[in-house]
C-alpha positions in Angstrom: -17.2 -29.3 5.2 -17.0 -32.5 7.5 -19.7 -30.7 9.6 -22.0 -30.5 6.7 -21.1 -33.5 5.2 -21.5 -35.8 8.4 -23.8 -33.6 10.3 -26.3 -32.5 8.5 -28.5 -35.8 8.7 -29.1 -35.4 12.5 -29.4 -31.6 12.2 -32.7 -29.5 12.0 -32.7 -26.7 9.3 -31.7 -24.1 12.1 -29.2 -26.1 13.7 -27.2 -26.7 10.5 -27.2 -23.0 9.7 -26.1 -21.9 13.6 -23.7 -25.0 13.6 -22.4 -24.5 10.1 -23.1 -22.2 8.3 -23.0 -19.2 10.6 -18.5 -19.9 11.5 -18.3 -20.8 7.3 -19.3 -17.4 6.6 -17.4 -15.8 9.6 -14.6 -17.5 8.0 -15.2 -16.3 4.5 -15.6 -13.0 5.2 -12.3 -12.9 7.1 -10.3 -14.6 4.4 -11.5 -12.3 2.0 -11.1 -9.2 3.7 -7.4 -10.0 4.6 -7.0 -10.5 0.9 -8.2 -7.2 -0.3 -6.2 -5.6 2.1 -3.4 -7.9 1.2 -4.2 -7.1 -2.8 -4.4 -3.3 -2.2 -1.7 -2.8 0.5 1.1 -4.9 -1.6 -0.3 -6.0 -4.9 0.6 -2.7 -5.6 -0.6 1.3 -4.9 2.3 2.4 -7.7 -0.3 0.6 -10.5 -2.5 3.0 -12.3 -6.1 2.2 -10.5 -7.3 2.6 -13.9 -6.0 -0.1 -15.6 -7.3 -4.0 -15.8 -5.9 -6.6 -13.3 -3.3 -8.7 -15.9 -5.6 -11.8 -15.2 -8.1 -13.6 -12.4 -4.8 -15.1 -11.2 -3.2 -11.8 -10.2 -3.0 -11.2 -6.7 -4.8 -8.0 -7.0 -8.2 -9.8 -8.1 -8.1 -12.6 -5.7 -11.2 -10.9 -3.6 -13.3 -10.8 -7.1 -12.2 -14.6 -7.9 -12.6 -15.8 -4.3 -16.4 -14.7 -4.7 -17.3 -16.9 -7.9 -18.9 -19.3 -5.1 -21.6 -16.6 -5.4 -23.6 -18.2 -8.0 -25.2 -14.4 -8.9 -22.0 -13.3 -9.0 -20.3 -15.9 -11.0 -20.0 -14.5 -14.2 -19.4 -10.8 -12.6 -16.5 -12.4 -10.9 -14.8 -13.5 -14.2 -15.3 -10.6 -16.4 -14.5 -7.7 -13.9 -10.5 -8.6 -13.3 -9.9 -8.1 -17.1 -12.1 -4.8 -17.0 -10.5 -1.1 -16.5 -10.9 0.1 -12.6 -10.3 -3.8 -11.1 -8.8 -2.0 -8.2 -11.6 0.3 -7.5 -13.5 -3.4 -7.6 -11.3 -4.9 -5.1 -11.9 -2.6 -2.8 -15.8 -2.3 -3.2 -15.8 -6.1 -2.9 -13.6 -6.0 -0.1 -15.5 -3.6 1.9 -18.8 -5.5 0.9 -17.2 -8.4 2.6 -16.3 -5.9 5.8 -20.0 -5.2 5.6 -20.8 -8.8 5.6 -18.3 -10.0 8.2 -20.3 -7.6 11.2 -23.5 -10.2 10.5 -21.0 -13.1 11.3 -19.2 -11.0 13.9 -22.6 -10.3 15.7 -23.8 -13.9 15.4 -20.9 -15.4 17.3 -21.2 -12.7 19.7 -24.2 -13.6 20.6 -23.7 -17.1 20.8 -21.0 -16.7 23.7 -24.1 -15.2 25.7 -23.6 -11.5 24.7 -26.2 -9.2 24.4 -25.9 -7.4 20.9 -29.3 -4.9 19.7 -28.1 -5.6 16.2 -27.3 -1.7 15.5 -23.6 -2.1 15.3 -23.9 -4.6 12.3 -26.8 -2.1 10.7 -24.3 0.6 10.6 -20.9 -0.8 9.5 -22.9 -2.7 6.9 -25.2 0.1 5.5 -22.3 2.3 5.8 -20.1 -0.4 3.6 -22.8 0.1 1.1 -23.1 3.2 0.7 -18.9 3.6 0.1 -19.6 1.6 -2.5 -21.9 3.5 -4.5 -18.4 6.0 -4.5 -16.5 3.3 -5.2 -18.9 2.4 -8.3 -18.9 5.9 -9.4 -15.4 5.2 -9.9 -15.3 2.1 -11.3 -17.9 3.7 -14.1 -14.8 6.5 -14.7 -12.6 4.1 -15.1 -14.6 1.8 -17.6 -14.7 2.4 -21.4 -18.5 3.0 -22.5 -17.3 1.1 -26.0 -15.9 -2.4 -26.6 -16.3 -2.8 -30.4 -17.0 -6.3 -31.3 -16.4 -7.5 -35.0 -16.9 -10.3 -37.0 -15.0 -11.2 -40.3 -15.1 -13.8 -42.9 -12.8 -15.2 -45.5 -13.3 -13.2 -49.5 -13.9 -15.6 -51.7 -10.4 -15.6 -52.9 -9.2 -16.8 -49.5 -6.5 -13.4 -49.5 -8.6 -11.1 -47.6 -10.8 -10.7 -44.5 -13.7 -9.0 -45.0 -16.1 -7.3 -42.1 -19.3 -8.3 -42.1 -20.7 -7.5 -38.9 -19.7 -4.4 -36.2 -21.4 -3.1 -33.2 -21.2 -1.9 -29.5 -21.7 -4.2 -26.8 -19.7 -2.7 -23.7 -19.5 -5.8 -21.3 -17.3 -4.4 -18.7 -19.9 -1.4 -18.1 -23.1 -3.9 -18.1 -21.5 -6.1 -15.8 -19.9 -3.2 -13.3 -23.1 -1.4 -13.3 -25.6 -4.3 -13.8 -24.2 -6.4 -11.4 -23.4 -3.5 -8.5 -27.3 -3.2 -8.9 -28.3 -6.3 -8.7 -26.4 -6.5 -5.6 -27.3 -3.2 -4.2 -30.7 -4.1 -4.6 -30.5 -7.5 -3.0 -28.3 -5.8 0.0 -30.9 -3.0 0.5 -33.4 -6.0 1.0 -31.5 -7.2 3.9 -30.4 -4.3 5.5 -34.0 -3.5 5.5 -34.7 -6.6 7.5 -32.0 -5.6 9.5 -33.3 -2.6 10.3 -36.5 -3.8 11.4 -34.8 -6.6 13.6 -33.5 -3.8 15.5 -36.5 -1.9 16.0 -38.6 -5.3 16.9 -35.6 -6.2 19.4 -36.1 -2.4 21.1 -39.6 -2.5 20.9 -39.4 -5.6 23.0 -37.2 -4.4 25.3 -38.9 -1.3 25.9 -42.0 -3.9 26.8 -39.9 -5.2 28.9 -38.4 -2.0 30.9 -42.2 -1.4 31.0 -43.3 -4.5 32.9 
C-alpha cells in the first residue's frame, strides 16, 4: 500500500505492476490458501459438507469473504457462505487461489534471474481448474434447486396475513453456477494466453538452439 500510494507517481505502468502489484498478489494468494487449508483442516471435517457455513464470519468461509476485493465476485462472495455445500466452495476457492499463486510463484522466480518456460504455472493452474468443475459438480448436489420466496400483506381487518405473491427464484444455484461460469470462462481466457506464452517462449528458444 505505501508502495502504491507513494510510488506510483514516478512509476511507468509496467513498473508499478512488477514493483507492486506482482509481491500484492503473491501475497494474497498465500494468505488465502493458508486459510482454506486452515478452514478445512480445523474449521472442522466432523461438519456435514452439506450444510451452509453459520455466517461470512465463520472461520470456515474466510477464503470466500477474503475474495470480496474481487469486484466480479463481490456479490458471489456474500451469498455463497449462507448457501448449502460452503465447504465444497472453500475448497474450490482455495484451490483457485493454489492455481493463481503459481503465476505469482513464477513471476518472482524469474525476477531472481531464473529461467522458468512458464509450463509449470500452465499445469498446476489448468489442473486447479479443472478440480473445480468436480468440486462444482458437488457444490450443485449440495444446493437446493428451490428457494420459495413469498410476499404477504395485512387483510383488511389487520388479523391475518394474506399471500399475495409466490415464486421460485433459487439464488444459491444461480450464483454457484452462474458465477463458477463466469469465472471459468474468464480463467479459460487466461490459461489460453498462457498457453500460447509458452509455446512463443519455445518457439524462440528453438530459434535460438537453431542459430
Amino acid at each position: 500500500v505505501v508502495r502504491f500510494g507513494f510510488g506510483r507517481s514516478n512509476m511507468t505502468v509496467s513498473e508499478m505492476s512488477v514493483g507492486v502489484w506482482d509481491p500484492a498478489c503473491l501475497v494474497h494468494n498465500i494468505v488465502s490458501v493458508l486459510f482454506g487449508l486452515h478452514a478445512v483442516l480445523y474449521g472442522g471435517l466432523e461438519w456435514d459438507p452439506s450444510e451452509t457455513c453459520s455466517s461470512i464470519s465463520d472461520s470456515r468461509s474466510l477464503v470466500p469473504v477474503i475474495l470480496i476485493h474481487h469486484i466480479v465476485l463481490l456479490v458471489v462472495s456474500l451469498i455463497l457462505p449462507s448457501c448449502n455445500g460452503c465447504y465444497w466452495t472453500v475448497i474450490a476457492f482455495s484451490l483457485a487461489e493454489a492455481g493463481s499463486l503459481s503465476i505469482a510463484m513464477d513471476a518472482e522466480y524469474r525476477k531472481l534471474g531464473y529461467p522458468s518456460t512458464g509450463l509449470w504455472r500452465v499445469v498446476i493452474f489448468g489442473g486447479s481448474r479443472l478440480i473445480n468443475l468436480g468440486l462444482l459438480f458437488k457444490i450443485w448436489q449440495a444446493t437446493p434447486k428451490e428457494q420459495i420466496w413469498q410476499l404477504f400483506i395485512l387483510s383488511t381487518a389487520g388479523t391475518s396475513s394474506v399471500e399475495v405473491l409466490r415464486f421460485n427464484f433459487p439464488v444459491c444455484l444461480l450464483t454457484a453456477v452462474g458465477g463458477s461460469f463466469f469465472m471459468l470462462c474468464a480463467n479459460g481466457l487466461t490459461w489460453y494466453r498462457m498457453w500460447k506464452a509458452y509455446l512463443r517462449y519455445g518457439t524462440k528458444r528453438n530459434d535460438r538452439k537453431e542459430h
